[in-house]
N, C-alpha and C positions, 0 to 999 in steps of 0.2 A: 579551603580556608586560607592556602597560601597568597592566594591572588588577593581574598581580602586583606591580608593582612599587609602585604606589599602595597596595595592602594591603599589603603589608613596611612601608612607612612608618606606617601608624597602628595595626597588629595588636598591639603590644604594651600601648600605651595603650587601646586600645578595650575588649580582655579585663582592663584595671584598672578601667577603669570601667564595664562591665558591657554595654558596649554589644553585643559578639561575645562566645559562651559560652566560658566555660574552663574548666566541670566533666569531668568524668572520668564515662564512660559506667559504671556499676554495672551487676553480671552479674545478670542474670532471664532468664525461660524467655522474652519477646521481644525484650530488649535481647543477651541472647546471641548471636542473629541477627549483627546488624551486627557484632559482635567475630568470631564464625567466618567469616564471607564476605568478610567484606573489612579485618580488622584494626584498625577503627577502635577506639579506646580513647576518643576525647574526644568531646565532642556539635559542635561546630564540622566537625569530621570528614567531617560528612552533609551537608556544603554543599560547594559550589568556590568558589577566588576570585570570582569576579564576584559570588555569591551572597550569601559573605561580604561582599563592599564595599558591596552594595546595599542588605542587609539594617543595615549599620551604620551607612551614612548617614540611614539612615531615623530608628534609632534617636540618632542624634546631635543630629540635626535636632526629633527630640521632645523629647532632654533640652535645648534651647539655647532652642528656640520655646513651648512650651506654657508657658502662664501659670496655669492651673488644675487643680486635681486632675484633674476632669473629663477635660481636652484630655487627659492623658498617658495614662489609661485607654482610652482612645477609641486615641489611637493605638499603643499596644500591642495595642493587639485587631488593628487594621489590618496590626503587622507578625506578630503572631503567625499572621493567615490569609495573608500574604504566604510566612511559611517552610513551612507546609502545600501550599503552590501551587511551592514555589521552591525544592528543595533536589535534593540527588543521590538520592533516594528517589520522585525525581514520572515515572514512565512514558513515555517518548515514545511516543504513539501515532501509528504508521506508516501510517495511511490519509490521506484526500485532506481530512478538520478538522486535522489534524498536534496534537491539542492534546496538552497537558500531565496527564496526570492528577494527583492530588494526592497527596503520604505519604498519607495514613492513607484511601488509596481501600478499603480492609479495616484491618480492624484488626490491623495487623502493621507491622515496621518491614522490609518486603523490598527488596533491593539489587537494581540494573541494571545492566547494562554500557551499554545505551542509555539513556541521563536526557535530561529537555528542562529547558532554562535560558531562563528569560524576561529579557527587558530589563524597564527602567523601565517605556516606556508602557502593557508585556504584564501591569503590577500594580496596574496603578489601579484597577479594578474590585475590587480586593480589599482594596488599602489605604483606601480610600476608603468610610467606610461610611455611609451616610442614615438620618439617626436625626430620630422623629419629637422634636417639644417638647413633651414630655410633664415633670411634674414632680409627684411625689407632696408633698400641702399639708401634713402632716402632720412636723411637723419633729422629731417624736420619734423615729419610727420610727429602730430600729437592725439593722443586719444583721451579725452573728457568722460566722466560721469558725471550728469546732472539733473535735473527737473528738467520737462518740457515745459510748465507753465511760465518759467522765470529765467532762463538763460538769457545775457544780455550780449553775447561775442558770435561775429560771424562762422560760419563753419564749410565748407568743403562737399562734408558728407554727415547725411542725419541718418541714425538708426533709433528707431521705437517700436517697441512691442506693447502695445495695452492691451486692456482685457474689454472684452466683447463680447455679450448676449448672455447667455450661460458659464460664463467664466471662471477659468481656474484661478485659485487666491493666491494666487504667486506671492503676493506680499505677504501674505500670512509665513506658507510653506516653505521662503526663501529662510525663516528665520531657525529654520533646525541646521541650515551651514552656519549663517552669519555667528550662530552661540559658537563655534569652531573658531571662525575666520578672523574675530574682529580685531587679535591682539596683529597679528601677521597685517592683515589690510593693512591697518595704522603707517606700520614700519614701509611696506611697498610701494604703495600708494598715500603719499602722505594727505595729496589734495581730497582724495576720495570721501565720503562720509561713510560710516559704520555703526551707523543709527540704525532704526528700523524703516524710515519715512511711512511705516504702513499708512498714515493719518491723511498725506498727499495720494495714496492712491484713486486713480481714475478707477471707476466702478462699474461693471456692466450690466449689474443687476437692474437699475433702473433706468430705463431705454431715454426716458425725456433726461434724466439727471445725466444721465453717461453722456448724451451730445451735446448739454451746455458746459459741461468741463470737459469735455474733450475740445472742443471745437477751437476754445483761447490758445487751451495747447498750441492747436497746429496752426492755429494764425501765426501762434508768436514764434515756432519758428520756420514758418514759413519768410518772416519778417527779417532773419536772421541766415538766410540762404544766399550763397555767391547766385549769382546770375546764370552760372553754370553747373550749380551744384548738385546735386542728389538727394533724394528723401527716402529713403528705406521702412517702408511701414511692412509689419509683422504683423498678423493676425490669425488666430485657429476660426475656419472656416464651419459654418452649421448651415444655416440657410441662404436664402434669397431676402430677407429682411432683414437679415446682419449687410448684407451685401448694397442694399439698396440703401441704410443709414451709412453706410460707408461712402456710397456716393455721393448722398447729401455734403456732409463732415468736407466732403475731398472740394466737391461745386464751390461749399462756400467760404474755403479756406483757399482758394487759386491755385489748386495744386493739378495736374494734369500726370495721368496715368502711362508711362510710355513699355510697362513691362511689367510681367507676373507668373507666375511660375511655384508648384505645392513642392515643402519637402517636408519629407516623414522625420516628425520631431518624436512623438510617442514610439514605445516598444510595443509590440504585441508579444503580451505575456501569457504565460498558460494559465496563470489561476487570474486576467483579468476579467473582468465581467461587465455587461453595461453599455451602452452608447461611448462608448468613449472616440472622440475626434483623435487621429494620427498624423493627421499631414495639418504643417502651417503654409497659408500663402505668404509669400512675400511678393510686396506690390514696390517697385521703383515708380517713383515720382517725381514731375521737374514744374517749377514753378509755370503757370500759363500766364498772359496777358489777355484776358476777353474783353478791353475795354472797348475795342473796334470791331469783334465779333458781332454778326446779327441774329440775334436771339433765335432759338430753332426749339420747335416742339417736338417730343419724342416720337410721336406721329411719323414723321420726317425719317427716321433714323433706322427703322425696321428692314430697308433692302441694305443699310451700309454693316447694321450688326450684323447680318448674314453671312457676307461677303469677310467682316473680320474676323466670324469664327471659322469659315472653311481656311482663310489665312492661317489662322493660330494651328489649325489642326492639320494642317497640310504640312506646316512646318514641324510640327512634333512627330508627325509621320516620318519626314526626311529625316531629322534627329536619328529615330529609332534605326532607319534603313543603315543607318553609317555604324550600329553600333552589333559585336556578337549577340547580344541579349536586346529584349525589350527594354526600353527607358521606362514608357508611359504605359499604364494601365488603362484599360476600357475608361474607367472614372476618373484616372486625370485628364483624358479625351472629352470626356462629356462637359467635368467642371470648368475646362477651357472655354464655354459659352460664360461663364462668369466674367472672366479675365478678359475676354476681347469684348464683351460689353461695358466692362468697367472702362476699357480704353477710349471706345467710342464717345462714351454719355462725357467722359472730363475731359475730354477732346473739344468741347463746345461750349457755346453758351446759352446752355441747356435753360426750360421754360418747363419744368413739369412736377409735380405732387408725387409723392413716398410712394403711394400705390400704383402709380402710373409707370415709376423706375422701376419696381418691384415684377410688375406685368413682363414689361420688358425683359429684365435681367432670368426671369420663368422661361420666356419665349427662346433668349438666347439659348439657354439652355435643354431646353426642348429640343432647339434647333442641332444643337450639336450631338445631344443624344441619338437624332436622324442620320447623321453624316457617320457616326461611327458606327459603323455594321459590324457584327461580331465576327470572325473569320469560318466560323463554324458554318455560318451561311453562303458566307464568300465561294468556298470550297466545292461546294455540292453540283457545281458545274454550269448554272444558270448565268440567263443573261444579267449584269453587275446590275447596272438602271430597272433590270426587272427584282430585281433583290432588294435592291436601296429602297425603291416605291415601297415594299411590302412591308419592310422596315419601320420606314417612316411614318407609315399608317398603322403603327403596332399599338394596342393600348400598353398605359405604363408598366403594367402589372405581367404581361407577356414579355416585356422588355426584358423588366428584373428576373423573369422566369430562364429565358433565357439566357439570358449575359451571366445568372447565375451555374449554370450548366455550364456554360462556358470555362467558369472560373474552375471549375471539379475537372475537366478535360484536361486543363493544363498541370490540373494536379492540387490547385490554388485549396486553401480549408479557414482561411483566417475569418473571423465571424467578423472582422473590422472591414474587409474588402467586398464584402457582400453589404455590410451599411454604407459602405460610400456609396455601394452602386447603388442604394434604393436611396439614400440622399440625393443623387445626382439625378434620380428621376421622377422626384417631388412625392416621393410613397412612405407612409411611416409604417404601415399595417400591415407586417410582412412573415410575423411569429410562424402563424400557422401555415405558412409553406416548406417548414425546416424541418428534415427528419432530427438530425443532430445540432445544437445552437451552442457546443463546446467553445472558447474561443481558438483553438487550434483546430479543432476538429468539424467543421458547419459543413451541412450539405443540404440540398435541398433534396425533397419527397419525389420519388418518381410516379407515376401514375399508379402503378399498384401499391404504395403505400397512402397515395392521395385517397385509394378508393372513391369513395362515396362521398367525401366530404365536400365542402364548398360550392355545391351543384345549384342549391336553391337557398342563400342566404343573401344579406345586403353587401356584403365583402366584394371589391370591385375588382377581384380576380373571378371571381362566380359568373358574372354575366361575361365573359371574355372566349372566343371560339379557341384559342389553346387550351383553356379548362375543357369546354367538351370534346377538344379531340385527347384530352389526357382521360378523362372517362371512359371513351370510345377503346381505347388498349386496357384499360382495369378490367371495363365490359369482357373483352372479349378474350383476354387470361382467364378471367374468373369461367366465361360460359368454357372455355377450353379445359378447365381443372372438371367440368361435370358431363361431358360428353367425349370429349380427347378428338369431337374431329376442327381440327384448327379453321380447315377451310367455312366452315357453317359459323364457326363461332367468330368470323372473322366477316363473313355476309352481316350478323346480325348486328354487329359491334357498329357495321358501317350505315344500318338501316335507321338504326337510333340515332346514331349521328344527325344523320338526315332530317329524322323527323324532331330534336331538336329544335336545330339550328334553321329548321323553314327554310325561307326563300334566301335566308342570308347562308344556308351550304353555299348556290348554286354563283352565288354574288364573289363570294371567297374562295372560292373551289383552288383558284392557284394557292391561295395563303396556303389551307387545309394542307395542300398536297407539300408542301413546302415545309411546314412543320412535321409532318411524317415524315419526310425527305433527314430533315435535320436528325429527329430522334432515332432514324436507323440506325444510321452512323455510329449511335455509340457502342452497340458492341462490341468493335472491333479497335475501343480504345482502353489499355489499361487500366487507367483509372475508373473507370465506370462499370465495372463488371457489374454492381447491382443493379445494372438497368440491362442486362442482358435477357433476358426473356421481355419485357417489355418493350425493348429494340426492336428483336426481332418481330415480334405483332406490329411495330410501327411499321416496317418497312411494306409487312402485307397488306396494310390499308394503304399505304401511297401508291402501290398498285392498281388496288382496287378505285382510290378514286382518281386515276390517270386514266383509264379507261373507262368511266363513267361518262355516260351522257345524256342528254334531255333527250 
């Protein structure tokens, strides 16, 4: 009752001076959220008293103490990651960390009935931020906030992020800071606006509507670029049809692609759930001239995107090689077919239809899913060119089977790193290969958990020769739990095989023995001890079909 009663006394004043929000929460498809579930109409709403008092003295104490621009930026940042850490929207989580999650652990505004409330000392990690001494010498530079559809002054350097395909309402959910920010913006940035603009925002819900507002945008400041300048475009990556509107957008706005590169913008949280995308591309852009270009059909262009993705990836290879740890992921390797096709197609003066760049930008990416072989394969001692081929010829679904074993060898469990990889390999239908789908916790099924499953259905891991040499080890555990002699159950496991897979054993015989090969190995790694009795059976059929012959 004390906290109430200490927030009665200064709640009036505070929301005068900007300190606690007093906007009125505007209806959108995620601000709707908090108005149906729980009534809230104002943004102060998503807080409780104590939240409210803490977050205001914070604020009070910035506008009374800070002497400089600088100081009051600094700690606004502090409380704005204090109300992300600190409101009725942060999760209590009910195991033995008890922590707090954060609002925007997803990008949604979701209500609880159970919320956790930190005191003071439980913020100081948050309000508290360590910043190096850094200071750009250059006392010219200026930095703008404004509209892309209407800037009328040249600039240097463009950055933009808009929303694309299945998009997060950034506009919406910037406005649980902005009810914080707006008195401080004023004062710091006086040019700035501290509206909401949500009304200007470019939309990506509707694919034709999003590229006729987007497209003036990036004409107009294209139109407004030095001759040497820079375009910085932002985007959360989903598909090959986000990717191939992106190339239209870029054709026919004269912007040319000279670099691109993912960084992980999303957290992976333990209570997140869902598809959610974590890495943004960011694509550098320089204005092109194709007025003397001779027009080129994408036809054309399939040996040069080749040659660009083994470029991009040979380069993120040497990257890695310079560095103690891995930079790149298997799937920022793959999505790399993205990025050196985008470079290619707005390299020209390209001649071709959505579904035609579309094909293409698939094939890139195909193509580099080929080039990146997992090291698991690498290791097993074969010749590289005999390993790549087999690779290359893998269907998609053996890919992801793989690359996902992979991922549990190095130890990897994030349910996010395993939908890249089946993103990067054009497969959505991937559920039922997952023993656990935790997001911390993902693994996939080993052969004796696959059992029997997926053997004779439409699912396009089914028809796949890894599925039946993964039954071929269930088989022949299972006939070993009812006879104990290994060797007979391990003839029979390899007869079924056989008669299978027909004349296509005798075709694949290296793959075959190559995937046994692979799945030995993992007994003898850490991580994977629940594949250890199915290891072991693998290794006995790789025997068995080495010394096989017609």
């Amino acid at each position: 009752m004390k906290v109430v009663e200490l927030l009665k006394e200064r709640f009036d004043e505070w929301q005068q001076k900007g300190y606690i929000p007093s906007d009125m929460i505007e209806e959108g498809y995620n601000t709707n959220q908090v108005i149906r579930e729980r009534g809230w109409a104002y943004w102060h709403q998503l807080f409780n008293p104590r939240q409210l008092l803490l977050h205001g003295l914070l604020m009070e104490l910035i506008d009374r103490e800070a002497k400089t621009r600088e100081e009051k930026i600094v700690g606004l940042l502090g409380v704005n990651r204090c109300c992300n850490r600190n409101s009725k929207l942060c999760q209590w989580i009910n195991d033995d960390t008890h922590i707090n999650a954060q609002t925007f652990y997803n990008q949604a505004l979701n209500t609880f009935y159970n919320y956790g409330c930190r005191p003071l000392n439980n913020l100081q990690e948050f309000y508290i931020i360590p910043l190096s001494r850094r200071y750009v010498k250059n006392k010219n530079i200026e930095i703008k906030l404004g509209n892309a559809s209407d800037t009328n002054y040249k600039c240097h350097i463009w950055i933009t992020d808009p929303p694309y395909a299945d998009a997060v309402n950034y506009h919406e959910l910037s406005e649980f800071f902005l009810a914080w920010d707006r008195k401080f913006l004023k004062e710091v940035f006086p040019d700035w606006y501290t509206d909401s603009k949500r009304a200007l925002a470019i939309k990506g819900s509707d694919k034709e509507t999003f590229k006729e507002t987007f497209l003036p945008a990036m004409k107009n400041i294209v139109s407004h670029m030095h001759e040497n300048g820079y375009f910085i475009l932002m985007f959360t990556h989903q598909d090959s049809e986000v990717f191939a509107d992106l190339t239209e957008i870029l054709l026919e706005s004269g912007l040319m692609s000279v670099n691109a590169w993912s960084i992980v913008t999303e957290t992976e949280d333990s209570i997140s759930e869902g598809n959610f995308v974590q890495s943004t591309v960011s694509v550098v852009l320089k204005r092109i001239d194709k007025s003397n270009l001779e027009p080129v059909f994408i036809e054309e262009l399939y040996p040069v995107g080749k040659e660009e993705v083994e470029r991009q990836i040979n380069l993120m290879y040497e990257l890695d090689s310079s560095q103690q740890e891995p930079i790149y992921s298997p799937t920022d390797l793959e999505l790399s077919g993205y990025y050196a096709a985008l470079r290619v197609l707005t390299s020209c003066n390209l001649k071709a239809t959505n579904q035609k760049i579309k094909e293409f930008l698939d094939a890139m990416r195909e193509y580099a899913s080929s080039f990146v072989v997992p090291d698991g394969l690498k290791s097993l001692g074969y010749d590289k060119d005999f390993v790549y081929d087999i690779w290359r010829k893998m269907d998609a679904y053996e890919k992801f089977y793989i690359r996902g074993i992979e991922f549990e060898t190095r130890g990897e469990r994030r349910i996010g790193v395993f939908q890249d990889a089946a993103r990067s390999l054009g497969i959505a239908d991937y559920d039922e290969l997952f023993a656990e789908r935790k997001p911390n916790n993902a693994r996939l099924k080993t052969a004796t958990e696959l059992g029997q499953e997926m053997v004779v259905t439409k699912h396009g891991f089914s028809s796949t020769t890894l599925r039946m040499c993964l039954l071929a080890i269930n088989n022949a555990v299972k006939k070993t739990e009812e006879i104990t002699d290994v060797a007979e159950a391990v003839e029979a496991a390899h007869e079924m095989l056989k008669t299978k897979l027909e004349t296509k054993y005798w075709n694949e015989k290296s793959k075959i023995e190559l995937i046994f090969r692979y799945l030995s190995r993992l007994e003898k790694i850490n991580t994977m001890q629940h594949w250890k009795l199915d290891s072991q059976i693998a290794s006995y059929l790789a025997e068995r079909i080495s010394s096989d012959r017609i």
